[in-house]
C-alpha positions in Angstrom: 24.2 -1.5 2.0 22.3 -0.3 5.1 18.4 -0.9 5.1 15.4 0.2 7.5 12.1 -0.4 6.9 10.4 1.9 9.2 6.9 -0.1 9.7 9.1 -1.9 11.9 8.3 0.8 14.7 5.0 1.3 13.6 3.2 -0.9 15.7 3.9 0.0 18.4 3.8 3.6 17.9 0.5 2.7 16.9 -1.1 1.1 19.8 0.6 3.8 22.1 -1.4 7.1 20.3 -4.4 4.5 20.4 -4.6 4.6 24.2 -3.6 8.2 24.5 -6.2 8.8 22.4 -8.7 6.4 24.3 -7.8 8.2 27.8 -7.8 12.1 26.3 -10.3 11.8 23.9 -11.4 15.0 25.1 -9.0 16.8 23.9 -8.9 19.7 21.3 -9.3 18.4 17.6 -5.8 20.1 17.0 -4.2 17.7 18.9 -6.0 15.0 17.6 -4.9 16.1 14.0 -1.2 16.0 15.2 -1.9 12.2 16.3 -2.7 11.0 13.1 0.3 12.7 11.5 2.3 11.1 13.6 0.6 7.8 13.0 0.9 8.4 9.2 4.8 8.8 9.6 5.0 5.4 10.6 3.0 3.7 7.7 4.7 0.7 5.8 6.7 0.7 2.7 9.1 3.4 3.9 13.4 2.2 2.6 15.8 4.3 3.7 19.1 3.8 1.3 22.2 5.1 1.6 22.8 5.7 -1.8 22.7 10.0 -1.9 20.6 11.2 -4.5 24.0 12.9 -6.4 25.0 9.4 -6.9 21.4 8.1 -7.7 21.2 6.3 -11.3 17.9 8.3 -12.0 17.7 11.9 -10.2 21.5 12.1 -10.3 24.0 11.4 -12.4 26.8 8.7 -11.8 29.8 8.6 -14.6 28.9 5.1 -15.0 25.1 5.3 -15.9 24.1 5.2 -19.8 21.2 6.3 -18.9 22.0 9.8 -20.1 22.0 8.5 -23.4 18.6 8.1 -23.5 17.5 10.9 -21.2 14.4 12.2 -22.5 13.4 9.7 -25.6 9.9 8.6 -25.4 10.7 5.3 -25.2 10.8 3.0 -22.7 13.6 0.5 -21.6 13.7 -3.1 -20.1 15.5 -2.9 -16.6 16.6 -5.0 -14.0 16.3 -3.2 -10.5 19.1 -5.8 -8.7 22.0 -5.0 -11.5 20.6 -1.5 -13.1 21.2 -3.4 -16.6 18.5 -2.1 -19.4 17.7 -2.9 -23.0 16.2 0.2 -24.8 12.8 -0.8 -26.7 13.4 1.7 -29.8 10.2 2.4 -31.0 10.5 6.3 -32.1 13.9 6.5 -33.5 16.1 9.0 -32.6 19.7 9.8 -33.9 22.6 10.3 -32.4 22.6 13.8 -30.9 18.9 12.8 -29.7 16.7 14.2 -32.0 13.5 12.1 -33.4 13.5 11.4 -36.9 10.0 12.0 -37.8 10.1 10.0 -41.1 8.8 5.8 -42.3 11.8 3.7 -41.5 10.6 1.2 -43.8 11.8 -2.0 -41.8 11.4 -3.9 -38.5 13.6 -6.1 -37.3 14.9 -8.2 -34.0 17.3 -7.4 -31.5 19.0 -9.7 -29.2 20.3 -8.6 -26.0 22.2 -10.7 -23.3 23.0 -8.5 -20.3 25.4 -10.8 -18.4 26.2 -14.3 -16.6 23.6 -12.8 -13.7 21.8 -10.9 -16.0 18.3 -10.7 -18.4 18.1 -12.0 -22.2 15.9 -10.1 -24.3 14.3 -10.0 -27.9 12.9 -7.0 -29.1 11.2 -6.3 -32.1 9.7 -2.9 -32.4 7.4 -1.4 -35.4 8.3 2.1 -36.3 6.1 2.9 -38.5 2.7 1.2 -36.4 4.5 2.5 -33.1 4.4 -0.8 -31.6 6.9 -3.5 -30.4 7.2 -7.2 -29.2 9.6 -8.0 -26.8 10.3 -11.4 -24.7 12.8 -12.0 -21.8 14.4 -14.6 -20.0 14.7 -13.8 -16.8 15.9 -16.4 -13.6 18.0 -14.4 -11.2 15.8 -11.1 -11.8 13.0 -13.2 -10.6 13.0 -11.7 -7.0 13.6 -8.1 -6.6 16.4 -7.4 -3.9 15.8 -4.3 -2.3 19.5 -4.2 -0.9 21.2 -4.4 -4.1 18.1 -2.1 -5.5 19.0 0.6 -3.3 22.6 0.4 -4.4 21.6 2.4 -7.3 18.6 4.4 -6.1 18.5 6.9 -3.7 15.7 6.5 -1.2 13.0 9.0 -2.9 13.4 7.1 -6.2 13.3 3.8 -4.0 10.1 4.4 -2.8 8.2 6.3 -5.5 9.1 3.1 -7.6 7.8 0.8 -5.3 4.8 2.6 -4.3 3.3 2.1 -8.0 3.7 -1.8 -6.9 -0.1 -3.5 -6.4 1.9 -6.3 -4.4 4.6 -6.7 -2.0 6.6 -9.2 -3.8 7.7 -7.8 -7.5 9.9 -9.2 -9.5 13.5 -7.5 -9.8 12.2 -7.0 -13.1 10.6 -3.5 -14.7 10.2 -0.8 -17.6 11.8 2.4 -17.5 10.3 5.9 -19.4 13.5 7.2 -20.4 11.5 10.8 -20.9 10.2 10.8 -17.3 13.0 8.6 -15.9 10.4 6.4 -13.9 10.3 2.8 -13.6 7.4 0.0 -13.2 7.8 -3.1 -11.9 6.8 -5.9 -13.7 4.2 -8.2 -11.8 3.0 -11.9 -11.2 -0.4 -11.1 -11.3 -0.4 -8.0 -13.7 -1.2 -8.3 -17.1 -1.4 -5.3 -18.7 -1.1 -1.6 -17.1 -0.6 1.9 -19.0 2.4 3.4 -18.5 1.8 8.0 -19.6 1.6 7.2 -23.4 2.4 3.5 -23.2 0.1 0.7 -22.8 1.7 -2.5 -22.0 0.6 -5.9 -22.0 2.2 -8.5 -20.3 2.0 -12.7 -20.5 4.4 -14.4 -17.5 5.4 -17.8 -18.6 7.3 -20.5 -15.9 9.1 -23.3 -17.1 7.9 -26.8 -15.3 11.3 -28.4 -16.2 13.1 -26.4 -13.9 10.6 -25.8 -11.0 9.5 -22.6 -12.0 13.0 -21.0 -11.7 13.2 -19.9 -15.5 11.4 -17.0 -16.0 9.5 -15.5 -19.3 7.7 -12.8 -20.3 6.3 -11.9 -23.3 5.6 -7.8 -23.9 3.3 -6.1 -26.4 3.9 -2.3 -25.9 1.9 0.0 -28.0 2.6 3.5 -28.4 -0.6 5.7 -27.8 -0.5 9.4 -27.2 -3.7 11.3 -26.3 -6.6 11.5 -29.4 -7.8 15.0 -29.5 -6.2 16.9 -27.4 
């Protein structure tokens, strides 16, 4: 998988308009408009994949994706952005042709999830009826995201639009999905909590000493909180 991160041109691009614009600074303000576009062009953070956006796991739709199962549940998933592997946090139920059961469930119980020898173990326990859930996982390989093997799923619109909500530049490969809005958030080392449209996640990173800080938890409290009001 082919990968070009364009600020790698941006530099210099850079320092050439800033003598142009140092030796014609007398020019019209049109032209110096058409600078900065081209200055802006260039900024950082820009993936190009080669993944096309037919094959895309979230704007398009590959055979092998189940994320069509849960198109448009609010509900939000667990998701590892290396492998595309996700654990659905269930906390409005729906049935099996997708429609909300707007009843008490009565219950709440725990799920355990293992998605693989390179994959993420998760518990979940959600609350139905309090429209809440508690979820831990065990990450060690999703640790680091890999923007290679990322952009083997996503095509380069998605790429980007998921790591511009990023407040650092070195995520984990870890993240939540919205399975209504099919959008994903990175989970971060120095993020604790963060709202997500009617979502409000907190988050607690735990590193195990014994292993150097390779092994890799994190506990989740997501609460379910639509508009008052409206």
């Amino acid at each position: 998988m082919t990968r070009i991160k364009r600020n790698k041109f941006g530099m210099g691009i850079l320092v050439a308009f800033i003598c142009l614009c140092a030796v014609g600074c007398h020019d019209s303000g049109g032209d110096q408009d058409m600078q900065m576009e081209a200055i802006s062009e260039t900024e950082e953070g820009l993936y190009i994949s080669n993944t096309t956006p037919e094959k895309c796991y979230l704007c398009g739709t590959p055979e092998q994706s189940l994320l069509p199962f849960y198109e448009g549940q609010t509900n939000l998933g667990i998701i590892s952005l290396n492998t595309f592997e996700f654990v659905p946090i269930e906390i409005n139920r729906y049935d099996d042709y997708g429609n909300l059961i707007e009843e008490p469930a009565g219950f709440s119980s725990t799920s355990m999830q293992n998605t693989g020898e390179n994959g993420f173990t998760a518990y979940v326990t959600p609350n139905h009826d309090r429209g809440y859930a508690n979820a831990i996982i065990y990450f060690e390989n999703d640790k680091e995201l890999n923007i290679d093997k990322a952009a083997d799923f996503l095509c380069t619109e998605c790429l980007n639009q998921t790591l511009e909500e990023c407040w650092n530049d070195d995520p984990f490969g870890m993240g939540v999905i919205n399975f209504e809005t099919e959008e994903i958030r990175l989970l971060e080392r120095n993020i604790t909590a963060f709202t997500f449209d009617d979502f409000y996640v907190s988050c607690d990173l735990r590193t195990s000493d014994d292993s150097g800080g390779d092994s890799h938890q994190m506990d989740l409290l997501i609460f379910y909180c639509p508009e008052r009001y409206q």
